[in-house]
N, C-alpha and C positions, 0 to 999 in steps of 0.2 A: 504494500500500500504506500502510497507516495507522501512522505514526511511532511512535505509544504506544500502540496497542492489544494489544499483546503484553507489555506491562507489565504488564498485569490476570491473565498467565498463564490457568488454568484454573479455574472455578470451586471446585474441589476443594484448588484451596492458594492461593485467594486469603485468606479467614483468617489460616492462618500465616505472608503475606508480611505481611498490615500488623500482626500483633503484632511481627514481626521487625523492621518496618521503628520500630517506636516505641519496642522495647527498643534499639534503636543510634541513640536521640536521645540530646543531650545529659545529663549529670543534671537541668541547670536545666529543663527541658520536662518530661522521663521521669517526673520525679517528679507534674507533675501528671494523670496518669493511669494509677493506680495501683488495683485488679491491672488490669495491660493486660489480659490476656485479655477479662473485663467490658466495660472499654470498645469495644472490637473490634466483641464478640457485638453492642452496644446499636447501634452505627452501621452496623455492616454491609447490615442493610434496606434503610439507605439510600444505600446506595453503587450508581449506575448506572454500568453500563459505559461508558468515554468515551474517543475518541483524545486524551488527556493525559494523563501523568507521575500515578500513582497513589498518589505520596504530595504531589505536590497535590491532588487529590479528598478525598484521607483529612486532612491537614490544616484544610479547609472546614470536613468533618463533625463535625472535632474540636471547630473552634472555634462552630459552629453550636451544638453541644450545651452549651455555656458553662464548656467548659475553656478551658484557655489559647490565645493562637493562635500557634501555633509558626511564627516566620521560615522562608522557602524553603530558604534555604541552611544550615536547622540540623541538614537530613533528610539522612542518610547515606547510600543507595540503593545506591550503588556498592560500599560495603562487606559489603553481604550475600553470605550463601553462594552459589555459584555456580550451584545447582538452582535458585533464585528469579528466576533467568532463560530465558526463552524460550532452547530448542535449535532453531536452522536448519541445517535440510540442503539442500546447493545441487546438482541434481541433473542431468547433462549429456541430448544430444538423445536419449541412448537409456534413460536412465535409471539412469545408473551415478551414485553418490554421488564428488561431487568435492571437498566439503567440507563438515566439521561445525563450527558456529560458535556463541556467545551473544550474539555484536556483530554484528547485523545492519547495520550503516551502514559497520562494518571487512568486510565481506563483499562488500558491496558494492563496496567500492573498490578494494578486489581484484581483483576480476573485470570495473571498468568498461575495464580498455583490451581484456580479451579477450572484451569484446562488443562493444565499439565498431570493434575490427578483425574481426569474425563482421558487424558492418550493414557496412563497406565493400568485403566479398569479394563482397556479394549482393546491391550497390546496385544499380540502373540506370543506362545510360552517361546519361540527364543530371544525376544525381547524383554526377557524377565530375570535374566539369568545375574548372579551375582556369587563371589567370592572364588572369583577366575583370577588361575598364576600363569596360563599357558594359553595362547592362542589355539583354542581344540574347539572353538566353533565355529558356524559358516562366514563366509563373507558378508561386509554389513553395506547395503547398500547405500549412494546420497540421499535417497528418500525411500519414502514407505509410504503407503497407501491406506489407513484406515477407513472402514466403510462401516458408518452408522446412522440410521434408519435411511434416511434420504442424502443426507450428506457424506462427502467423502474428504478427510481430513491428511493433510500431508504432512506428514512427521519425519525425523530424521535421526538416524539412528548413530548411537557414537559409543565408546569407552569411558566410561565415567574413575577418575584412578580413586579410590577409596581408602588408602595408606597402606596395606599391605597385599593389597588383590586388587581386581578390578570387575566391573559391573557392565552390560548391555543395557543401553537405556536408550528413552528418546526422547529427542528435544524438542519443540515447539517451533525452532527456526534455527534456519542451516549453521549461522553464524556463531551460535553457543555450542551445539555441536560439533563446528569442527574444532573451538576453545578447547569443550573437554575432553575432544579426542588427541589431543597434544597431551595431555596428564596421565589420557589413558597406557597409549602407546609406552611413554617411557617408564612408567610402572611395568607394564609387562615385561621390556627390555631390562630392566630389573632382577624381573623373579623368574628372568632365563637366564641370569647372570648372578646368581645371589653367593657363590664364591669368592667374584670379586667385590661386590658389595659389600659382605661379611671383613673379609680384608681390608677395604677403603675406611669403613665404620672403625675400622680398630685401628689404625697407620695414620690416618691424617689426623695433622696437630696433635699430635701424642707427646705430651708434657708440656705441652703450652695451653693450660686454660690459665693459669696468671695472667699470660701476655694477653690474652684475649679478651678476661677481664678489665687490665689496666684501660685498654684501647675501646674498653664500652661496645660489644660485639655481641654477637648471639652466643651463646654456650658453643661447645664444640660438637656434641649430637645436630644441634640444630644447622648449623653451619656447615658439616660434613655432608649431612643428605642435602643441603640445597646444592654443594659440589658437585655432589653423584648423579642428581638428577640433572644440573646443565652440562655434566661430560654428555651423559647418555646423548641428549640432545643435539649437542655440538658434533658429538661424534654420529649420530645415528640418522639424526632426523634434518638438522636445520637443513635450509634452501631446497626442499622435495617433496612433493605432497605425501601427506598422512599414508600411513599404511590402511587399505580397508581390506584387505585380504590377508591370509596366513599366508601367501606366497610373497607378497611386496613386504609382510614382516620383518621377515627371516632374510629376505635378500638386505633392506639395509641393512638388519641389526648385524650381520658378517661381514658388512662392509664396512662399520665401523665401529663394531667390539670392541677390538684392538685398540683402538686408541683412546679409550675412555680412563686407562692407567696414566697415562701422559697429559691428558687434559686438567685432570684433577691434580696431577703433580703443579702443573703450571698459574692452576689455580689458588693453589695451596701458598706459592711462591708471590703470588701477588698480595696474596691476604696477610703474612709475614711482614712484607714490607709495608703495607698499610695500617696494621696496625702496631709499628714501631712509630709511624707517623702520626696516627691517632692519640697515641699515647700523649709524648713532644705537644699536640697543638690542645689535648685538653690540659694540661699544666699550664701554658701558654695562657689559653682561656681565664684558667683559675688566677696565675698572676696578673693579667694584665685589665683585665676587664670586670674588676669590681666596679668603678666609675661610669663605666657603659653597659649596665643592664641590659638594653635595649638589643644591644649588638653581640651579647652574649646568648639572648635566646633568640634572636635570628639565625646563630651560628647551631643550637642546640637544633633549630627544628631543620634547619638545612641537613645537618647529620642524619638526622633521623628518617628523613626524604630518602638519603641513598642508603642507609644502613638496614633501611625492616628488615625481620626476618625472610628468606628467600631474597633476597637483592641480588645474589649471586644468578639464577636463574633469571629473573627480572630485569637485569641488564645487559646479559649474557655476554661472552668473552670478547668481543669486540671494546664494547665503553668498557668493561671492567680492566681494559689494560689502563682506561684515562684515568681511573679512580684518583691513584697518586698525585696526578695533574689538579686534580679538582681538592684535593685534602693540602698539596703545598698553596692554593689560589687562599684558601681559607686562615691558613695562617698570616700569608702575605697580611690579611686585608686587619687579622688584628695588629699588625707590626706598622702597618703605614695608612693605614683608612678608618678612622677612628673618630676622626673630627667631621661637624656638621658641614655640607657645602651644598648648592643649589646642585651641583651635576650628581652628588652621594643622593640627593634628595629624588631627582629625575631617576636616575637608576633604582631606585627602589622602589617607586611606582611601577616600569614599568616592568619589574621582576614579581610585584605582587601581582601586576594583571595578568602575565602570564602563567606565573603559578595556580593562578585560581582556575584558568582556561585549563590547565591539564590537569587539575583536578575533577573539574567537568568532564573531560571526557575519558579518564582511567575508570571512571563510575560506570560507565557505560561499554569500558573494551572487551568483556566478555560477548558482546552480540556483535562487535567489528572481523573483518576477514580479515585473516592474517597480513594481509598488505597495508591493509590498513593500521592495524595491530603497530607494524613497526612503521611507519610514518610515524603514528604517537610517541615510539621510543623517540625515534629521530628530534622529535619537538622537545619530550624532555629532555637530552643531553646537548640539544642546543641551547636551552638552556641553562646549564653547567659549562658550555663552552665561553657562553655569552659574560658566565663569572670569572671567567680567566681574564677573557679581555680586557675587564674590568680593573682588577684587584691584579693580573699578574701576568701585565702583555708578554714578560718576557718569554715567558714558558709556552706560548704558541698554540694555538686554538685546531684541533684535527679538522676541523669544516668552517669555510668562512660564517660568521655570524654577525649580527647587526640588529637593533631592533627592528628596520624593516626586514628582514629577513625572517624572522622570527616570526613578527605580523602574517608573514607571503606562506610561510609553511603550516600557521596554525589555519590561515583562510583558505589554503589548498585539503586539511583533512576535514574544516567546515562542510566545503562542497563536496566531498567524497561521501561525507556524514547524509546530505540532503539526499 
């Protein structure tokens, strides 16, 4: 179903949403397109219907015509009257109205666990299966076909990883399913592999949970399986679609077994020196920044951004070579960035808008396609690049970065998003 197309409403008050939408601009805008109504009439021709957000279309046109060009975030949409949004009626198997909404996405959420429990009352017994260490059942295909009374429901069937086995389930929409078939897969490759697993659990970081303390880190259990699980990955799966067969299984997982001992070594060797570094800048922290509270829990919650449990997986071995990069930027910035300035001031806005935008949509990347998936990594660690530039040009940014740049990537997984 199309995200924004219910934006554009009905032809018959599309008119009066985008004069609505331009009298609830700012003054600084409002004024330049004055009488709205006019400028409305002149651009409305040219407005085609499109699944995107309709006062960015209307924005374009504005500034196409040689008004001003009004910032994204200066359009108040939200605040219009509540008729200038699409009414959804959600209607049950026999046709009775179960509910009336204007937030199609709040409607939705509502209603996904009493649909997702309506696909497992009407699954098939091999879609039920659960406490699986071996790929010993059929192929699962991209969809499935549910047929109930009159309706036919299309589900999708995936690996669900459950911490020590794994489960056949189905998902609601393709995109969460092939999420959880990534979890699934390397659990399996796992419990094909539980020799060297057994091994890695007991060899990495063996006599260094001090150091790992000192450096504010997960325990050493925790930290070794998020290892194991992005060797498997790195070695198994990354850059190739999912296995849905017991035959595309087995052929990755042989083709890169092997190197899942090397990976985790290498991994192992980054976390060593990151948390000798960790260590160094929370002393730092402790001595230097009594006086600057402010700047001491900006620093706590930045750590804590790259450090959650699983961050290893989560950023997987590419940015976790930059880590160090991003932990010496941080000290840099208590050593020489300390004092208030109009540019420390601009930069921290425009690091909190961004931060907030990928918080927005890390909420949501369990239903994104894996392309999409890593665009959003790409966003955050442009964002960690962006703090190099900042606090510690010398050490050199792995991607150019810029605040428009930044703006141009988050607006490019915007439109991926629509």
């Amino acid at each position: 179903m199309p995200k924004y197309r219910f934006d554009w409403l009905v032809p018959g008050l599309l008119r009066d949403k985008c004069i609505a939408l331009i009298k609830k601009l700012p003054k600084q805008w409002r004024k330049n397109f004055v009488p709205v109504p006019e400028f409305v009439d002149r651009l409305l021709p040219r407005l085609e219907v499109d699944n995107r957000p309709l006062h960015e279309v209307l924005g374009e046109q504005l500034a196409f015509m040689g008004s001003a060009t009004v910032p994204v975030d200066a359009w108040q949409a939200e605040t219009l009257d509540v008729f200038y949004r699409m009414n959804f009626r959600l209607l049950d198997e026999q046709g009775r109205v179960l509910e009336n909404s204007r937030d199609l996405e709040a409607l939705r959420a509502s209603y996904r666990q009493h649909v997702q429990s309506s696909i497992e009352n009407n699954a098939a017994p091999e879609y039920e299966r659960s406490g699986l260490t071996q790929w010993d059942f059929d192929d699962l295909p991209d969809v499935h076909l549910i047929k109930k009374n009159k309706h036919t429901i299309r589900v999708y069937p995936t690996l669900h990883d459950d911490g020590d086995s794994v489960s056949v389930r189905l998902c609601d929409s393709a995109e969460l399913a092939e999420y959880q078939m990534g979890g699934g897969v390397i659990q399996l490759a796992m419990q094909e592999n539980l020799q060297t697993v057994k091994y890695l659990h007991k060899d990495l970081f063996k006599k260094k949970d001090l150091l790992l303390k000192a450096a504010q880190l997960p325990d050493r259990n925790i930290l070794s399986e998020d290892i194991i699980r992005t060797a498997f990955f790195e070695a198994c799966f990354r850059d190739k679609p999912l296995p849905r067969s017991r035959v595309d299984f087995f052929a990755q997982l042989e083709t890169g077994e092997n190197e899942v001992v090397n990976i985790c070594r290498e991994i192992e060797v980054i976390i060593f020196g990151l948390a000798e570094q960790l260590a160094n800048l929370h002393s730092a922290r402790r001595d230097k920044l009594n006086n600057f509270p402010d700047v001491s829990a900006q620093i706590l919650s930045h750590l804590a951004s790259l450090l959650t449990p699983g961050f290893c997986f989560d950023a997987g071995i590419y940015w976790l070579r930059q880590y160090s990069k991003y932990i010496k930027a941080m000290h840099q910035r208590i050593e020489k960035h300390l004092q208030k300035s109009q540019q420390e001031d601009d930069f921290s806005e425009q690091i909190t808008g961004f931060t907030a935008a990928l918080a927005r949509l890390r909420d949501g990347e369990d239903e994104c396609l894996p392309a999409l998936r890593e665009q959003i990594k790409t966003f955050r660690f442009m964002i960690e690049e962006y703090y190099v530039s900042h606090y510690a040009q010398q050490l050199k940014t792995i991607v150019p970065v810029s605040n428009k740049r930044l703006s141009r990537q988050l607006q490019l997984i915007e439109t991926a998003l629509d």
